[in-house]
N, C-alpha and C positions, 0 to 999 in steps of 0.2 A: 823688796817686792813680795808681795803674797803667791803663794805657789800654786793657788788654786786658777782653776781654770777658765772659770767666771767669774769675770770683775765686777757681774753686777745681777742680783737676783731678785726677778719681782714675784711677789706672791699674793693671791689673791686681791689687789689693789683695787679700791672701790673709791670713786669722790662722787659724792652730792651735790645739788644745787637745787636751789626753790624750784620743784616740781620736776624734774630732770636727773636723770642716774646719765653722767657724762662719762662715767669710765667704769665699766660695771665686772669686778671680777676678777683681773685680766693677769696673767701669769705668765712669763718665759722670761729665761737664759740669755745674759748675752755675754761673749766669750770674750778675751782676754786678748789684745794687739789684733782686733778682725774689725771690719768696716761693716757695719749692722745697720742693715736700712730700713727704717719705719713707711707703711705707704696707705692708701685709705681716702677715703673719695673727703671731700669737707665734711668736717661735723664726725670723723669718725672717732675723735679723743685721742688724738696724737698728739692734740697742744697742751690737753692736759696732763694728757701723761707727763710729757716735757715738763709742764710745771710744775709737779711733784718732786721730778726729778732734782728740780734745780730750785729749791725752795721757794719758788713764788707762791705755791698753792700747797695748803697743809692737808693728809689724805681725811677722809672719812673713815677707814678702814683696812686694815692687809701690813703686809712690812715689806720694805725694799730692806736687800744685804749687798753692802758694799766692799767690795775684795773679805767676802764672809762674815763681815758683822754687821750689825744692824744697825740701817744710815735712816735717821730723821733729822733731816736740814731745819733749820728756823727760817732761815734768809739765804737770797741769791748769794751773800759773799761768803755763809755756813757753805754754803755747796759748795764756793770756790775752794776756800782753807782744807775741805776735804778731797778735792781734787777732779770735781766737774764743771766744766767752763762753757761756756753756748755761744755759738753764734749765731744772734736772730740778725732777719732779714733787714730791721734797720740796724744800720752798723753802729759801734760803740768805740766812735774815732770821732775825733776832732781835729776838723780841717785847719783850725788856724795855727794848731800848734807842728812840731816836726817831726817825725818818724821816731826819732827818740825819745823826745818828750811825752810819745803817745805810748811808746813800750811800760817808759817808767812812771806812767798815771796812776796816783794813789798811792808808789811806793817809794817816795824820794828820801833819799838821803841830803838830811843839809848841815852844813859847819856854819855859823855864824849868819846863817839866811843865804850861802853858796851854797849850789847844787855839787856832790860831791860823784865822783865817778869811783862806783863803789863794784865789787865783782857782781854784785846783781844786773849793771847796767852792763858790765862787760859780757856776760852771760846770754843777756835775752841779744845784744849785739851779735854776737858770734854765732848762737840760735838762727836768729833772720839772715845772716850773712850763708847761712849754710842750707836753709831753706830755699832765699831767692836772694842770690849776690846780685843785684840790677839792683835792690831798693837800697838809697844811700841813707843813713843814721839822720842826717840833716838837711835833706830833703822834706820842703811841706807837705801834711798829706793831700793837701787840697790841690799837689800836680797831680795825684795818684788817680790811676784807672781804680773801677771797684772792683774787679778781681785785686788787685795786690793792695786794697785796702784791707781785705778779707785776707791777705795772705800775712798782715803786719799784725793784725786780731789771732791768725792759728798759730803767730812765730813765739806772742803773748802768753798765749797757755803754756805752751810747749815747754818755756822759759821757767814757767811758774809749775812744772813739773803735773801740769795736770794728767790723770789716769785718762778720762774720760774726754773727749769731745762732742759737744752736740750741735750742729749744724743744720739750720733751720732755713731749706729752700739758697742753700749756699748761690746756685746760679739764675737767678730769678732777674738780676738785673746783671750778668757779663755777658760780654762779648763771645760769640763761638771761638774768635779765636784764642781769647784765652780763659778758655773752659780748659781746653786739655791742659795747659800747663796748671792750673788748680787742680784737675784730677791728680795728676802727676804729685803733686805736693799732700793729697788728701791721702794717697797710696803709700807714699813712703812716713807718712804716721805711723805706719805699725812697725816699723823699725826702730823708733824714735819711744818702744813702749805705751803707744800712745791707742785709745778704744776711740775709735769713729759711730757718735748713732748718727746715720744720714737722713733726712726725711726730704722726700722728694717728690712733684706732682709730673715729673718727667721720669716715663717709668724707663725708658734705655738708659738710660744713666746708674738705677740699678745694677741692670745686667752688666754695663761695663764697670761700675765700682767695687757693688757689695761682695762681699761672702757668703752674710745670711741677711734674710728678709722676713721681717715680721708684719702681717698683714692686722689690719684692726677693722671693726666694718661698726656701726653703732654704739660706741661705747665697748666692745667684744674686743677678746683677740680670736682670731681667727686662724691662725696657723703661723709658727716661725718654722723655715728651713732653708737649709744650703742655698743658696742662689743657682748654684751648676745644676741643683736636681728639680729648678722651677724651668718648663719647657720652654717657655715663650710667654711675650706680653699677655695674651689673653687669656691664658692660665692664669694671672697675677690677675688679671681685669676682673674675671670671672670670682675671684675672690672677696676679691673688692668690693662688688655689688651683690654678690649671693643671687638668692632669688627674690629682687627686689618685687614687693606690690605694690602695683602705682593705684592711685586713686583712679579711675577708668578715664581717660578723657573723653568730654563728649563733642563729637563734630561740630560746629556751627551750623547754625540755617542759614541758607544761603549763601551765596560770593559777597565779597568785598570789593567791588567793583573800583572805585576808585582808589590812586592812588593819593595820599595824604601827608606821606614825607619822604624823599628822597635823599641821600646821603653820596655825595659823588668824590672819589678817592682822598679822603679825609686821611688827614698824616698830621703826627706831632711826637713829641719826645716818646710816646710809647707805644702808636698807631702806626699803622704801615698800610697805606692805602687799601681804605678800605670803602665799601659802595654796595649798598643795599635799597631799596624802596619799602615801605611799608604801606601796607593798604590801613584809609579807612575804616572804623570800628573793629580792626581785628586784634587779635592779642600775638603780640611778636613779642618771642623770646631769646634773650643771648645767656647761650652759658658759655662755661670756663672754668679752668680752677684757679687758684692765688696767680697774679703776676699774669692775665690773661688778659687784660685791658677794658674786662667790663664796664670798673667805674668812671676808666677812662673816658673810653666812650662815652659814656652817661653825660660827663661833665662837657664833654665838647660841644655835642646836642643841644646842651643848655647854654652854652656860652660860657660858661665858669673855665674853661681851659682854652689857651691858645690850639689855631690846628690851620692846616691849608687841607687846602679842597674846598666846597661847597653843599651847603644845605638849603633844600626848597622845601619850605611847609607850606601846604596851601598853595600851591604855584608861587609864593614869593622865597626871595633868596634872604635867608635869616644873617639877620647882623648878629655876632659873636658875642654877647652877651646877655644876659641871664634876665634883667628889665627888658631886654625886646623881647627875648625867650616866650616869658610869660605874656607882656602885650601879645602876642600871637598866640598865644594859646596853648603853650608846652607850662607844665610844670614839672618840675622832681623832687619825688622823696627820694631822699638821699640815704646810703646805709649807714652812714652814721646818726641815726634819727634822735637821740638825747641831745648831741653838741650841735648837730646840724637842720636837723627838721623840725626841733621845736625852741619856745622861749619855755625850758621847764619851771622859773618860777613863776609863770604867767599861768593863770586859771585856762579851763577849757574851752569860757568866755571870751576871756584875749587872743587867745591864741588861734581860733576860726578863722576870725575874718580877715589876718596879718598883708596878706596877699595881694587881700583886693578892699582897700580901708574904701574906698570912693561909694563902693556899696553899701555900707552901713552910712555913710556920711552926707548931710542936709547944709549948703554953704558952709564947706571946710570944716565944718563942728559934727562927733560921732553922736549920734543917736543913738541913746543907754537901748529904747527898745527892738530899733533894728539892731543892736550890736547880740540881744538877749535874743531875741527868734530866731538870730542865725545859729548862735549856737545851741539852741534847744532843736533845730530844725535837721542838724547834724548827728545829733544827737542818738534821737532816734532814729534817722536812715540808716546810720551805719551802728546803732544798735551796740552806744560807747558805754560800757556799766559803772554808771558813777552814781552818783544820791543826789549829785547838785552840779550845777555851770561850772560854779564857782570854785568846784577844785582845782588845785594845784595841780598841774600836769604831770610836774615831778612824783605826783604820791598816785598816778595809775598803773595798771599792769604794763608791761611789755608789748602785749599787744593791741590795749586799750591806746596806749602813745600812740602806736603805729596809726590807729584810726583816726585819731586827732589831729596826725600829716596830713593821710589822706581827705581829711575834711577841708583839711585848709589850701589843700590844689582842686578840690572842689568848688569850693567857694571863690576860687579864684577864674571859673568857668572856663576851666582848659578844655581842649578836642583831645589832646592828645597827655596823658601819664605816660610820664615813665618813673618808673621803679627800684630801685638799687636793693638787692637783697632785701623782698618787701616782707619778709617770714622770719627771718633774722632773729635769735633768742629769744620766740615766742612760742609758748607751748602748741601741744596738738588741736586743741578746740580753739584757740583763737586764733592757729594758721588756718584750717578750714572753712572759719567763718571768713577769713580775708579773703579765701580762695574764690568763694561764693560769692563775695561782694564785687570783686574783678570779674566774673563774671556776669554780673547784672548790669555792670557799669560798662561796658563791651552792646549787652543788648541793648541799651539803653544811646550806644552810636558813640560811644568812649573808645580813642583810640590806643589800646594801651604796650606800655614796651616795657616785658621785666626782663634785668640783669641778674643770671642768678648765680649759682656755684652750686648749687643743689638740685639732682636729675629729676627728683621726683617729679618736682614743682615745676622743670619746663615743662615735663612727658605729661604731666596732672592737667596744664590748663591751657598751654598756648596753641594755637593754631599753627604759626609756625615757627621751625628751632635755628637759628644762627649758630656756628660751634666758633669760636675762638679759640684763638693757641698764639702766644707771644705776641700777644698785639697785632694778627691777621686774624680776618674771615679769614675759615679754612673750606666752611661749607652751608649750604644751607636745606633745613629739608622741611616737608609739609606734614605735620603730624597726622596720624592716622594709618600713612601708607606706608611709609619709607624707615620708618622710625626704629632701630635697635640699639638698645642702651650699649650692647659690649661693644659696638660699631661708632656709639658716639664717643665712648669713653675711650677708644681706641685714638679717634682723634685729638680729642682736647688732652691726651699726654704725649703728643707728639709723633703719634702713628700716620703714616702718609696712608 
């Protein structure tokens, strides 16, 4: 083992991306057998830092040193062999096979095409056995809770003599009650020789695990230090956001008198009764961060997800799927907008009027010229920068797509939009035209609902703010009066 004292040094580290400095600079320490927790509102470049770390993404610029020499990963399993293993939030287990079979994935010993019981298998055995005696070698893991699926993944590393651990929103989908015994097993790592980086949008969970905390805020680091010598959450919060400037919101004219969709204790695998109304042309916003139930939400709204309770748009009680959705007049972009909101290799042409074909169509057959006006008609409203209809969807900007959804829940003569992350890896001048566009489409008596994870963009445009946290409303407020970011963000990490 290396005698020094940081197992891991990053220096100057900088990544790129087409128009975007995603981790710009960023330097610090992290120390040898201590549980080091990364934290940072979305978008602040903690995933990619991760990525660097662990070979997915190659840097632009800077050197990491690893136990003192200088680590350039090629690939995820380069990062393994040198001894940094990850746990991201979808797990890298497989249910059909059994607790052992999933230790020794990748690394089998075999005699004749027989699995051989080699000290390796006895190893990561005895590993798990000493981590959490409950899980049996041949037991499936598809009896297993996801806490101790997550615990058969840290028995893994452990086995395979990893330095480093990095854990990615480790309790995003367990049980409270066993959160503590994962704490318990995340703590005694450092006995085990073992470096914890923890990243987590539940900031008590710092305070009861870390040691140090390294805060990042736009691509920046922003300060690592002791845990004992950070006061309290809102010190951390306060870091977090800096002095953010929001774009100003501007009040609406006049009330929203009417109510236009009601939401009555709605529950399903990730919801927890939850009950809102929305008025009428105004712009409702839900934030939250990962694991907060945004998209959930979204998707139930629209019928694409099972859920109990009830939903009345329009005084009628909506049927649970996404064809009556839209016959009444909801649609969603969705945040996945490449895989899910558009047909990419369909022109701009095609892809307009998907929604609502009956539009363009004269006895069951499409009309070339109404199919051509809708989309030149779209075109210029939302002001898409192309040279021709007939591009490829695939070959526009980021944000250019995004208006291309937006055209096609247009064209489809919704009341009411709703949004999933509708800014999502699009630069600065084509989020604010969007922003602008949301709000014409509002005066214009568009009822709209964005789900975001990004504060600016509720505090930027919505009337009013919904907070989520683990799948509850927790609160709701009316922008303009009530509104303080450290007060929101105090909730959506778990602050009562």
């Amino acid at each position: 083992m290396n005698s020094t004292e940081n197992v891991l040094e990053i220096r100057d580290l900088v990544k790129d991306f087409p128009g975007v400095r995603a981790v710009n600079n960023v330097s610090f320490d992290i120390k040898r057998n201590t549980i080091h927790c990364l934290v940072g509102e979305n978008g602040a470049g903690k995933s990619t830092l991760i990525k660097m770390l662990t070979g997915a993404y190659s840097r632009t610029s800077g050197k990491i040193l690893l136990n003192g020499e200088e680590y350039n990963p090629h690939s995820t399993r380069d990062a393994k062999q040198k001894g940094i293993s990850t746990l991201f939030q979808e797990l890298n287990v497989v249910d059909q096979l059994t607790v052992e079979e999933n230790l020794t994935l990748g690394m089998e010993d075999t005699t004749f095409g027989f699995l051989r019981k080699t000290d390796k298998i006895n190893r990561m055995i005895s590993v798990l056995n000493s981590i959490e005696p409950s899980i049996k070698p041949n037991q499936l893991v598809s009896s297993l809770s996801v806490a101790k699926k997550q615990i058969v993944e840290i028995a893994k590393a452990v086995a395979a003599e990893a330095d480093i651990i990095i854990m990615d929103e480790p309790t995003a989908a367990v049980s409270e009650g066993e959160i503590a015994r994962l704490f318990t097993i995340i703590k005694s790592l450092r006995e085990k020789n073992v470096t914890v980086i923890y990243i987590s949008h539940r900031l008590d969970e710092i305070f009861e695990l870390g040691d140090y905390v390294t805060v990042m805020r736009d691509g920046k680091h922003i300060d690592t230090k002791p845990v004992a010598e950070v006061k309290d959450r809102s010190e951390l919060i306060k870091m977090m956001i800096g002095k953010t400037v929001f774009e100003q919101y501007t009040p609406r004219e006049g009330e929203c008198p009417d109510t236009i969709l009601q939401v009555k204790h709605l529950s399903n695998h990730r919801l927890n009764d939850i009950s809102f109304e929305v008025r009428a042309g105004e712009i409702a916003g839900f934030y939250g961060l990962v694991g907060a139930g945004k998209t959930e939400l979204a998707r139930a709204i629209y019928g694409a997800d099972d859920y109990e309770g009830e939903i009345i748009f329009k005084g009628q009680r909506l049927k649970a799927a996404p064809e009556k959705a839209i016959e009444a007049g909801i649609t969603l972009v969705p945040e996945e907008r490449r895989t899910q909101g558009l047909f990419t290799i369909l022109t701009i042409r095609s892809n307009v009027p998907v929604m609502n074909m009956a539009k363009i169509s004269r006895a069951g057959f499409i009309t070339d010229t109404l199919e051509k006006n809708a989309a030149l008609e779209y075109v210029n409203k939302l002001k898409i920068a192309t040279n021709s209809i007939e591009k490829e969807a695939a070959k526009l900007s980021g944000g250019n797509q995004q208006k291309v959804v937006l055209s096609k829940c247009l064209f489809a003569d919704a009341d009411l939009l709703m949004l999933d992350e509708p800014t999502r890896g699009i630069d600065v001048g084509a989020k604010s035209e969007i922003y602008s566009l949301i709000r014409q489409l509002s005066k214009e008596g568009k009822t709209i609902i964005i789900f975001s994870s990004e504060l600016p963009e509720v505090m930027n445009i919505c009337d009013s703010i919904y907070l989520l946290y683990d799948g509850s409303l927790k609160s709701m407020l009316r922008n303009g009066c009530d509104v303080n970011s450290e007060q929101i963000l105090h909730v959506v990490t778990g602050g009562e």
